[in-house]
mmCIF file of the N, C-alpha and C atoms, coordinates in Angstrom:
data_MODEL
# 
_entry.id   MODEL 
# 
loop_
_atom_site.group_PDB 
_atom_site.id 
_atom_site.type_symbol 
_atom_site.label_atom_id 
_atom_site.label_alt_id 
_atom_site.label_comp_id 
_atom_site.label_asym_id 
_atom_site.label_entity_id 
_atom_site.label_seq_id 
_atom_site.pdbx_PDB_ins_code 
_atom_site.Cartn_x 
_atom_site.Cartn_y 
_atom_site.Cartn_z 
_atom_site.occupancy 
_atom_site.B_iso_or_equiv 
_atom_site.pdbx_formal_charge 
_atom_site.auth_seq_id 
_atom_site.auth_comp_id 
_atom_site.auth_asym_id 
_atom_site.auth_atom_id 
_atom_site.pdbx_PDB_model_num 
ATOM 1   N N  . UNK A 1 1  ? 102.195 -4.412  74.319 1.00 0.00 ? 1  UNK A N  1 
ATOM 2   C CA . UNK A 1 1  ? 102.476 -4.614  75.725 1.00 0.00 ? 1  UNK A CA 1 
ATOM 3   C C  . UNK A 1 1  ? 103.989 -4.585  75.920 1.00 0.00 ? 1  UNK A C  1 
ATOM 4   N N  . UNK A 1 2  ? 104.406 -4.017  77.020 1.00 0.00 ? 2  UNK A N  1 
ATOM 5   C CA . UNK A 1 2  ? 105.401 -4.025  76.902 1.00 0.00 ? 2  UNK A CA 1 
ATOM 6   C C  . UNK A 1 2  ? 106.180 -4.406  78.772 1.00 0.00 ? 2  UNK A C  1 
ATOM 7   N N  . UNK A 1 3  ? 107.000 -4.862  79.370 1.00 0.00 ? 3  UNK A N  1 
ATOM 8   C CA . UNK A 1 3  ? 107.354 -5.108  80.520 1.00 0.00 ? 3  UNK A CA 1 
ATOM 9   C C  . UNK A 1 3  ? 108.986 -4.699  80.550 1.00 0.00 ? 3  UNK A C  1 
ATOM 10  N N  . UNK A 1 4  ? 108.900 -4.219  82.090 1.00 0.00 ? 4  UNK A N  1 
ATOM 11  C CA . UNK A 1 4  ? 110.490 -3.431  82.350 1.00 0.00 ? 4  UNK A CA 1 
ATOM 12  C C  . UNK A 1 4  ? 110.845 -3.658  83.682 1.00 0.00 ? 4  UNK A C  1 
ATOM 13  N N  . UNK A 1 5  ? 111.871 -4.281  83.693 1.00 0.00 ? 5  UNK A N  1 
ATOM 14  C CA . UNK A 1 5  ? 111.847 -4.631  84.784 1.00 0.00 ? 5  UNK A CA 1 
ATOM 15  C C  . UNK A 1 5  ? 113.655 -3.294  85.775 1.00 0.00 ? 5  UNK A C  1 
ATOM 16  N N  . UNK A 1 6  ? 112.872 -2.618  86.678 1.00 0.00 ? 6  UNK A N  1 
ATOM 17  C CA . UNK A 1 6  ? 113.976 -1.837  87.182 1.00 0.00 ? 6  UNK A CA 1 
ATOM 18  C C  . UNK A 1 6  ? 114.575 -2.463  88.415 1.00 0.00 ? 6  UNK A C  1 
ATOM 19  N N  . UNK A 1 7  ? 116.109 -2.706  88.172 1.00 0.00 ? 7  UNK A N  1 
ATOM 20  C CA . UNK A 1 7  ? 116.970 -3.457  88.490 1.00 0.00 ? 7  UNK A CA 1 
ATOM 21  C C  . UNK A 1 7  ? 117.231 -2.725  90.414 1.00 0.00 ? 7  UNK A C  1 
ATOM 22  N N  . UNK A 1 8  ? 117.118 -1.440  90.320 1.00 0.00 ? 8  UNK A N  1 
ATOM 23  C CA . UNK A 1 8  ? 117.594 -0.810  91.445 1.00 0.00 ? 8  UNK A CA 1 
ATOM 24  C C  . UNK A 1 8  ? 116.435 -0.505  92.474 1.00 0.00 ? 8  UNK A C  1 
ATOM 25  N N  . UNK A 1 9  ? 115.671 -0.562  91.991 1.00 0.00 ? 9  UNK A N  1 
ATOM 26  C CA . UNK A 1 9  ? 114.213 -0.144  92.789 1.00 0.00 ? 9  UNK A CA 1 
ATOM 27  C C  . UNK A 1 9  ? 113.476 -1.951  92.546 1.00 0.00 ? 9  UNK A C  1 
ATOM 28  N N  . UNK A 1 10 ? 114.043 -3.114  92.317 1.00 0.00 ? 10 UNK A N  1 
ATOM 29  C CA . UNK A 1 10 ? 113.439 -4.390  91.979 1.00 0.00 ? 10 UNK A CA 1 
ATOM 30  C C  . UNK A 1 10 ? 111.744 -4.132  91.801 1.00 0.00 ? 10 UNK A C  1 
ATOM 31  N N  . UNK A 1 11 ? 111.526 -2.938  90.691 1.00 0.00 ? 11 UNK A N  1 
ATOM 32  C CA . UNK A 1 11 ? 109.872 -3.066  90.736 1.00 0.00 ? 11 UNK A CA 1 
ATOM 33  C C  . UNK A 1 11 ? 110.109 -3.567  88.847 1.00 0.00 ? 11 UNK A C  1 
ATOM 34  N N  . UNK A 1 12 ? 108.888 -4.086  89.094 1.00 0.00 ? 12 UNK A N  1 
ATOM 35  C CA . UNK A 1 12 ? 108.487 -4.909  87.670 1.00 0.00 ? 12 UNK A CA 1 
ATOM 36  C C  . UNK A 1 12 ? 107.319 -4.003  87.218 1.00 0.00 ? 12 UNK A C  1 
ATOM 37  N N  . UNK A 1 13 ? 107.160 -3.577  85.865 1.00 0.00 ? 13 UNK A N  1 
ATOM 38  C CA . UNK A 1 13 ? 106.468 -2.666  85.228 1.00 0.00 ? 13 UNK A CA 1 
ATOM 39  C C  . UNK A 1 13 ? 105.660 -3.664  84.249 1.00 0.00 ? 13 UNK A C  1 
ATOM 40  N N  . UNK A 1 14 ? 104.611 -3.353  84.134 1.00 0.00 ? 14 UNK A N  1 
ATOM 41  C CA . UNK A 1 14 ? 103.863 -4.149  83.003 1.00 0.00 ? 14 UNK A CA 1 
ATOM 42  C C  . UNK A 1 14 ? 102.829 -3.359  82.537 1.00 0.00 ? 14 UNK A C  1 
ATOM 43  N N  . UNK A 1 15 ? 103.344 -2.769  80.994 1.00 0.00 ? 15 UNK A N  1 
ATOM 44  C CA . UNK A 1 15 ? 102.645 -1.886  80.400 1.00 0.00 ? 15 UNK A CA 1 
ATOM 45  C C  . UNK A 1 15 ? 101.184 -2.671  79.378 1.00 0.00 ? 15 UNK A C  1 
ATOM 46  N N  . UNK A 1 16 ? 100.042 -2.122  79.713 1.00 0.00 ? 16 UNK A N  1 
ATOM 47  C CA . UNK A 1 16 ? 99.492  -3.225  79.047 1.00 0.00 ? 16 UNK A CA 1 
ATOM 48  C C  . UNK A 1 16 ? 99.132  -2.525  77.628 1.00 0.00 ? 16 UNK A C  1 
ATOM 49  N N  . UNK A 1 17 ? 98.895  -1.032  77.704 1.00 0.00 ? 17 UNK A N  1 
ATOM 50  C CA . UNK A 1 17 ? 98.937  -0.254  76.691 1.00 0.00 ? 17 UNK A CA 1 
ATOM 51  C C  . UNK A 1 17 ? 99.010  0.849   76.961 1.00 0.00 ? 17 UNK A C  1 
ATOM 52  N N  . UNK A 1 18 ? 99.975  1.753   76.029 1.00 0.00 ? 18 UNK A N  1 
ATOM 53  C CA . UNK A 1 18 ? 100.484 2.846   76.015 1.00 0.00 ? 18 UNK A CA 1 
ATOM 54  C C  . UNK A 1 18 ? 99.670  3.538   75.515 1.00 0.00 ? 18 UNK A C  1 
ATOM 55  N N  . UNK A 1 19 ? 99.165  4.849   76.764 1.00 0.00 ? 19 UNK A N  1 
ATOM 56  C CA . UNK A 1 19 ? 97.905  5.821   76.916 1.00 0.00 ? 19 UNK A CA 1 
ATOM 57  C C  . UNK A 1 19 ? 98.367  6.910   77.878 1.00 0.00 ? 19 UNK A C  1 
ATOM 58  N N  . UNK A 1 20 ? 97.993  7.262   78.051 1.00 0.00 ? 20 UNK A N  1 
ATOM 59  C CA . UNK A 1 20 ? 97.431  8.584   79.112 1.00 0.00 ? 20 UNK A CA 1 
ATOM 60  C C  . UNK A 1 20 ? 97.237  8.317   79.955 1.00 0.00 ? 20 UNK A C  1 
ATOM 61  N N  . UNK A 1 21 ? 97.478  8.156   81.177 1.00 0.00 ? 21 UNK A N  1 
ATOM 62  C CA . UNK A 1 21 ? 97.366  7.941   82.384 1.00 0.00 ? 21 UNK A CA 1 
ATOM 63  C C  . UNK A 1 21 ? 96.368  8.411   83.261 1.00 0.00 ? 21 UNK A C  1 
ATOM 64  N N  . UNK A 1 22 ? 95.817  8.456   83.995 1.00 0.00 ? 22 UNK A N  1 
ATOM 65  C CA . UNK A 1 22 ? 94.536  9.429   84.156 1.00 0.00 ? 22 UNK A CA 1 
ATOM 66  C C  . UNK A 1 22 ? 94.343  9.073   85.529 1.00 0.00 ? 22 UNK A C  1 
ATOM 67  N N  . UNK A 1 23 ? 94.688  8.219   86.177 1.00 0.00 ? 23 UNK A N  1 
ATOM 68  C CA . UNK A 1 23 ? 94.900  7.811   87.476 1.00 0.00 ? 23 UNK A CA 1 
ATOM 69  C C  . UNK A 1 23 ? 95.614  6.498   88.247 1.00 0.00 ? 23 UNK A C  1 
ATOM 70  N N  . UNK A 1 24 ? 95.937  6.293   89.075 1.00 0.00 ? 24 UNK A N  1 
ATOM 71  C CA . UNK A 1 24 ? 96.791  5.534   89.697 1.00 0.00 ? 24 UNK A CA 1 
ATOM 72  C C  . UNK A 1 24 ? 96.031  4.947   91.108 1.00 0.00 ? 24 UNK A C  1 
ATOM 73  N N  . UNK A 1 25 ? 95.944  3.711   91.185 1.00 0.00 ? 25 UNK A N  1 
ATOM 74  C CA . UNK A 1 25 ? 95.693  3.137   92.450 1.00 0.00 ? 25 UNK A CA 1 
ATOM 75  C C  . UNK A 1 25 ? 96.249  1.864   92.955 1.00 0.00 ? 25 UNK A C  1 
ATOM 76  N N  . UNK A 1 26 ? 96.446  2.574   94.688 1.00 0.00 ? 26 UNK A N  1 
ATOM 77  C CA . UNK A 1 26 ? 96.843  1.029   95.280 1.00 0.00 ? 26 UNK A CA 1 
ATOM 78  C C  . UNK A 1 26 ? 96.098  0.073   94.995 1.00 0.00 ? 26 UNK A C  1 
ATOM 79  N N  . UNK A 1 27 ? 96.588  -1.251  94.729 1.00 0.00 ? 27 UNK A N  1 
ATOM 80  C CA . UNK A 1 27 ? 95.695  -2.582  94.605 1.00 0.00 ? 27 UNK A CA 1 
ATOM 81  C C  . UNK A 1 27 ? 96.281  -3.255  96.098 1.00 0.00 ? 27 UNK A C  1 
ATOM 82  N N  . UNK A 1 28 ? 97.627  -3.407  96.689 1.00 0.00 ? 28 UNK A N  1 
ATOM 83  C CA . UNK A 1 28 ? 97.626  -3.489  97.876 1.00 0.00 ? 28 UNK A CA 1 
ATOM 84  C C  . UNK A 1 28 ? 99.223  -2.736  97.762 1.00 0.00 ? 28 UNK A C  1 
ATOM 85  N N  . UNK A 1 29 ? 99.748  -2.967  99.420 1.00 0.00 ? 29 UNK A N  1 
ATOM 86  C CA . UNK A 1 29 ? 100.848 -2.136  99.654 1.00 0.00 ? 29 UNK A CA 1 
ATOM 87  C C  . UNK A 1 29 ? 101.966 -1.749  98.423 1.00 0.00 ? 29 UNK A C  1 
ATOM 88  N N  . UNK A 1 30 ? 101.901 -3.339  97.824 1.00 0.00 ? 30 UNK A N  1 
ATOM 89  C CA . UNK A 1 30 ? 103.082 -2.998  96.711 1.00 0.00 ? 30 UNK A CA 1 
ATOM 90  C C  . UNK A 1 30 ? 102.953 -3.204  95.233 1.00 0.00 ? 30 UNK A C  1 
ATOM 91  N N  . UNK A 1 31 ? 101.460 -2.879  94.917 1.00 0.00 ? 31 UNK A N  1 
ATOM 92  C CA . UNK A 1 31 ? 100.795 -3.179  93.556 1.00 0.00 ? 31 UNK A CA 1 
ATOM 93  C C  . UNK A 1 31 ? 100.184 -2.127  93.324 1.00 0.00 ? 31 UNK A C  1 
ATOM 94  N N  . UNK A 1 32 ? 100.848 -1.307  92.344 1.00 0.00 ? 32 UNK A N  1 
ATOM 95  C CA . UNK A 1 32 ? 99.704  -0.104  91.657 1.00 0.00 ? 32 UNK A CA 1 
ATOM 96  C C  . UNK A 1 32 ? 99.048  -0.594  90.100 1.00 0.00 ? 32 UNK A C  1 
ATOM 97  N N  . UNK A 1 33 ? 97.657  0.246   90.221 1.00 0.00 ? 33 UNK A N  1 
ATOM 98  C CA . UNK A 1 33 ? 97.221  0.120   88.687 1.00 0.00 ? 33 UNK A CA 1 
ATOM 99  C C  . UNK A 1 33 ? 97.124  1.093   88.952 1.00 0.00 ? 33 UNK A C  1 
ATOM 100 N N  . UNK A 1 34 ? 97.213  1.422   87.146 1.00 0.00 ? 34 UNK A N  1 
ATOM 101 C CA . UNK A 1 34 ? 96.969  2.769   86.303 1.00 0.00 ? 34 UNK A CA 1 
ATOM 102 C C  . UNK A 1 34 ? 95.910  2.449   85.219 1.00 0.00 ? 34 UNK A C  1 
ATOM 103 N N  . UNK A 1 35 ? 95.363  3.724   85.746 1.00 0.00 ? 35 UNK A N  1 
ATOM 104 C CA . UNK A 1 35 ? 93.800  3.337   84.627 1.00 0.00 ? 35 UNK A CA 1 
ATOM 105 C C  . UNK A 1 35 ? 94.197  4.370   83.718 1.00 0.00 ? 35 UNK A C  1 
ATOM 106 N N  . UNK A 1 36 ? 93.285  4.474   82.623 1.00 0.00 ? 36 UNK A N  1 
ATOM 107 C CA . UNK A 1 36 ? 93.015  5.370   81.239 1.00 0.00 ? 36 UNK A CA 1 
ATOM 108 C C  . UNK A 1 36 ? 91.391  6.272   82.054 1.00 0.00 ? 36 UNK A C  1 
ATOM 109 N N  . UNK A 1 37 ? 91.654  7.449   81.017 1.00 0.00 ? 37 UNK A N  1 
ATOM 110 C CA . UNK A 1 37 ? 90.296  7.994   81.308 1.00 0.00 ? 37 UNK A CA 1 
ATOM 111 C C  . UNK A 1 37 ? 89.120  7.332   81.663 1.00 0.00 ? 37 UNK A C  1 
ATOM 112 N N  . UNK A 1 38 ? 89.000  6.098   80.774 1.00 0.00 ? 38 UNK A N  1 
ATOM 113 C CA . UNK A 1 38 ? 87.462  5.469   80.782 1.00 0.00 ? 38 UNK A CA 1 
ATOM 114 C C  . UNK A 1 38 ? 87.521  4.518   82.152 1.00 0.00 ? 38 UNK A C  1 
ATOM 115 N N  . UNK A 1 39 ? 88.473  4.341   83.191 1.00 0.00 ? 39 UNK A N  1 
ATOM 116 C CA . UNK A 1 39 ? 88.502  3.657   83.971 1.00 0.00 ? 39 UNK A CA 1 
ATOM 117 C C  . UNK A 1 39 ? 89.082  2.475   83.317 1.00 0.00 ? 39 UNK A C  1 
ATOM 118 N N  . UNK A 1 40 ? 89.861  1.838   82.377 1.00 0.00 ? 40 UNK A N  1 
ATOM 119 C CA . UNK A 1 40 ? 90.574  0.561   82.058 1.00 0.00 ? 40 UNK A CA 1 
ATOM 120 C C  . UNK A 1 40 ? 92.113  0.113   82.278 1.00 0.00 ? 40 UNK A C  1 
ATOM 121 N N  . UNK A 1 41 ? 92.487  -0.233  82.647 1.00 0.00 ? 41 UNK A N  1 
ATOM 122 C CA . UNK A 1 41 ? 93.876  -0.595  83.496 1.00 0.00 ? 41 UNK A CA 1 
ATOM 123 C C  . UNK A 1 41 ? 94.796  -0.901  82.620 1.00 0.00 ? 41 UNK A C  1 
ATOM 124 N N  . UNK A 1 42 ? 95.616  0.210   82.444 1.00 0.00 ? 42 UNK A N  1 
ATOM 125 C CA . UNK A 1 42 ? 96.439  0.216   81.353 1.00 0.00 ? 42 UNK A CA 1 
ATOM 126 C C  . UNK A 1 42 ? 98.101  0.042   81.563 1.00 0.00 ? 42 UNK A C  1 
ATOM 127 N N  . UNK A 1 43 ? 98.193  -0.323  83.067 1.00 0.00 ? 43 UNK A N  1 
ATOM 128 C CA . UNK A 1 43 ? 99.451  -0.424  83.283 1.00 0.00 ? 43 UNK A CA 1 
ATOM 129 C C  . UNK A 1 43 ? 99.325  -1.050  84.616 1.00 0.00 ? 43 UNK A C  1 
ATOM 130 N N  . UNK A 1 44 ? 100.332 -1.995  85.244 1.00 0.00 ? 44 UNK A N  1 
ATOM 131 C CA . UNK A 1 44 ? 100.840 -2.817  86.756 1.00 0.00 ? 44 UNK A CA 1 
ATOM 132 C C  . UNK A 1 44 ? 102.184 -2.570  87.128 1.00 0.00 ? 44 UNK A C  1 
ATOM 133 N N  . UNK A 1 45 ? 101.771 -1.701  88.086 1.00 0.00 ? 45 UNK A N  1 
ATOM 134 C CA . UNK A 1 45 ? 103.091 -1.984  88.999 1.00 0.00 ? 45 UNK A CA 1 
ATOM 135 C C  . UNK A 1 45 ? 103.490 -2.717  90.471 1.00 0.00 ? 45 UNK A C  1 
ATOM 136 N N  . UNK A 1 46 ? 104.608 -3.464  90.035 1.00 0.00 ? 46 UNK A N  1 
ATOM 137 C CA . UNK A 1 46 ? 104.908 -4.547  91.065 1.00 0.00 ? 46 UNK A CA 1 
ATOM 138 C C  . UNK A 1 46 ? 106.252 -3.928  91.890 1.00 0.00 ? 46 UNK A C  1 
ATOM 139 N N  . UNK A 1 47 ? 106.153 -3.819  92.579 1.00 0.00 ? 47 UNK A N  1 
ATOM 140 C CA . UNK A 1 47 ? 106.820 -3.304  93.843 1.00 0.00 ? 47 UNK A CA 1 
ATOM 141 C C  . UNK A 1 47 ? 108.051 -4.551  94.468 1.00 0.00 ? 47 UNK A C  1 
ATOM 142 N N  . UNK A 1 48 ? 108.999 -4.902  95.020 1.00 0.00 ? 48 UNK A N  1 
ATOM 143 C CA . UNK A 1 48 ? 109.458 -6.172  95.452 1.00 0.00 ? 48 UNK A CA 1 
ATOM 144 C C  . UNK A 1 48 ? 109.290 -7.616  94.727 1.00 0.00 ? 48 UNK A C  1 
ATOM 145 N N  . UNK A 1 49 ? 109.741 -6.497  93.025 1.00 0.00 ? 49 UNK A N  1 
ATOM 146 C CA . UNK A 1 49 ? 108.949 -8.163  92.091 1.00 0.00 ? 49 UNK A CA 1 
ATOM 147 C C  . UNK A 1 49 ? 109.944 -9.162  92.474 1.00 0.00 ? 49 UNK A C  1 
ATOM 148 N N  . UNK A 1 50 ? 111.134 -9.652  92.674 1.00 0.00 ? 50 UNK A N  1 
ATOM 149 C CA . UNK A 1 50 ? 111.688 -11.124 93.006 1.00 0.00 ? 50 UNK A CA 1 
ATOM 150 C C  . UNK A 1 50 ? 111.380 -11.622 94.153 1.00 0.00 ? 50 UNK A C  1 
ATOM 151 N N  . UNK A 1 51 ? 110.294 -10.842 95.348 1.00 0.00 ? 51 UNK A N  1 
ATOM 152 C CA . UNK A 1 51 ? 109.762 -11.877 96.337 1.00 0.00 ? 51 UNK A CA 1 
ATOM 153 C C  . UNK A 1 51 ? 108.840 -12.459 95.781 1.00 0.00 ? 51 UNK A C  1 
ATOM 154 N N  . UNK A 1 52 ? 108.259 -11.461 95.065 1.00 0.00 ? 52 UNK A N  1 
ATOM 155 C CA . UNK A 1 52 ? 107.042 -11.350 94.993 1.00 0.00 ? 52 UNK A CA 1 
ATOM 156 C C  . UNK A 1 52 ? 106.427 -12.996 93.143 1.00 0.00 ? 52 UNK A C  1 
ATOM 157 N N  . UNK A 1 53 ? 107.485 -12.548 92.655 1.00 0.00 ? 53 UNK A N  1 
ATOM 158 C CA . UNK A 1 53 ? 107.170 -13.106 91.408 1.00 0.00 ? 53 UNK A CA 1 
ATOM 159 C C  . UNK A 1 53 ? 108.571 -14.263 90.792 1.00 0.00 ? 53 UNK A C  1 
ATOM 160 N N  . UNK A 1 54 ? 108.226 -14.969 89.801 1.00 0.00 ? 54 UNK A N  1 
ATOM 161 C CA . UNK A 1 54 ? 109.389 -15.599 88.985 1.00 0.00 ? 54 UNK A CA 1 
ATOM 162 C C  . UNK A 1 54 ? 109.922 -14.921 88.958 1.00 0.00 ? 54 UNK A C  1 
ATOM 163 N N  . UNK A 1 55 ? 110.470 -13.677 88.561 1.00 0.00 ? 55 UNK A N  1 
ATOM 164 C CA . UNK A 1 55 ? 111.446 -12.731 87.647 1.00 0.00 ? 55 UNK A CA 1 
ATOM 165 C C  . UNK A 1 55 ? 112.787 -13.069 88.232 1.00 0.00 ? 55 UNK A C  1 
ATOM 166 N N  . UNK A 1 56 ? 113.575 -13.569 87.219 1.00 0.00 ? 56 UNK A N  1 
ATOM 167 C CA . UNK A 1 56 ? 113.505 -13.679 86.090 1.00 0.00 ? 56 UNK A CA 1 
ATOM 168 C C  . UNK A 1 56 ? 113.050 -14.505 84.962 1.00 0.00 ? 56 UNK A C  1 
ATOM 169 N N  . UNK A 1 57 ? 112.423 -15.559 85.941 1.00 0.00 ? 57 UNK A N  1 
ATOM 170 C CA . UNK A 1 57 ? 112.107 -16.763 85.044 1.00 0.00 ? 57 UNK A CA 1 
ATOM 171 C C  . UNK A 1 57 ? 110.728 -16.193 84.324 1.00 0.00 ? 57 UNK A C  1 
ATOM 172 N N  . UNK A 1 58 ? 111.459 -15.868 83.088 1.00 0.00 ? 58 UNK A N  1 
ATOM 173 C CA . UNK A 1 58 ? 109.616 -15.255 82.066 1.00 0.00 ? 58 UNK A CA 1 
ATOM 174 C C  . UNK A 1 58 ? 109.388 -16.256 81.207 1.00 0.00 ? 58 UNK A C  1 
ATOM 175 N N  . UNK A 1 59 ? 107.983 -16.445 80.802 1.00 0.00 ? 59 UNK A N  1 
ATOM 176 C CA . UNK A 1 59 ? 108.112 -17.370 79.465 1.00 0.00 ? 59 UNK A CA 1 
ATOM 177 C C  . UNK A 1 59 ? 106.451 -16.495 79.135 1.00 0.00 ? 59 UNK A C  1 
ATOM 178 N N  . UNK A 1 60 ? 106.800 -16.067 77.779 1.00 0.00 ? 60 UNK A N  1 
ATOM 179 C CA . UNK A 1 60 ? 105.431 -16.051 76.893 1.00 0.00 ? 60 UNK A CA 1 
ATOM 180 C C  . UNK A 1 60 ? 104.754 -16.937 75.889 1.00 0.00 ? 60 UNK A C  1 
ATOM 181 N N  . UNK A 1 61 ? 103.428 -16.908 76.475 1.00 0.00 ? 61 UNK A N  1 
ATOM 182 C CA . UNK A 1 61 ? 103.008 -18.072 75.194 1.00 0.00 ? 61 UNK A CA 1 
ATOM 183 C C  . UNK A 1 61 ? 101.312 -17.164 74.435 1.00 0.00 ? 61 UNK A C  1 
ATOM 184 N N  . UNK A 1 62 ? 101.591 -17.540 73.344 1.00 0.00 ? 62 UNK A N  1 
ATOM 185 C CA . UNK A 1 62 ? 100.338 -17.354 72.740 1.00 0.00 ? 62 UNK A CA 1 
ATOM 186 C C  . UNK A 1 62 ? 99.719  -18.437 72.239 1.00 0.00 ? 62 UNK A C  1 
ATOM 187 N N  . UNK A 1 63 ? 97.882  -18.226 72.659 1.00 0.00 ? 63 UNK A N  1 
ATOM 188 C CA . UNK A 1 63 ? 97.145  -19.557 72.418 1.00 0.00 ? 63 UNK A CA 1 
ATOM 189 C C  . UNK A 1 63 ? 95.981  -19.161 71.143 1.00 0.00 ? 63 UNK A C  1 
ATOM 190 N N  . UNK A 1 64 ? 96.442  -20.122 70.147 1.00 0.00 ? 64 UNK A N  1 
ATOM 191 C CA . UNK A 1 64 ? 95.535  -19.748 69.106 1.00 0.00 ? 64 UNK A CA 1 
ATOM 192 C C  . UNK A 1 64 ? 93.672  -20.236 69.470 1.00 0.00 ? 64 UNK A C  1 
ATOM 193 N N  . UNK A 1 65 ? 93.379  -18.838 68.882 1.00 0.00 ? 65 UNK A N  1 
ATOM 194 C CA . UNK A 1 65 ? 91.628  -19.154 69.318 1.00 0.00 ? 65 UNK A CA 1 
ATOM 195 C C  . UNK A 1 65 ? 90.868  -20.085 68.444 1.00 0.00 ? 65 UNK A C  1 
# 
């Protein structure tokens, strides 16, 4: 996974896995997904991410199963 955040266009990218792209849809005005062939959502794009989100405040956590 990977996340990018573009400074000039303030959109926040969140790659969830690197594939092939196969289509793109609005989720609303300023949220796209990108699906893979099989229909699985392999990427988010955030449009106006500092209204919209923390950024910059990130924190990752992983929870053991």
């Amino acid at each position: 996974m990977k996340i990018k955040y573009f400074q000039d266009t303030d959109t926040l990218y969140i790659e969830l896995r690197s594939v092939n792209i196969a289509e793109t849809r609005d989720l609303d005005e300023n949220t796209l997904i990108d699906l893979d062939d099989a229909g699985t959502i392999c990427g988010i794009t955030i449009e106006h991410a500092q209204e919209r989100t923390d950024y910059p405040s990130f924190s990752f956590e992983q929870i053991a199963a």
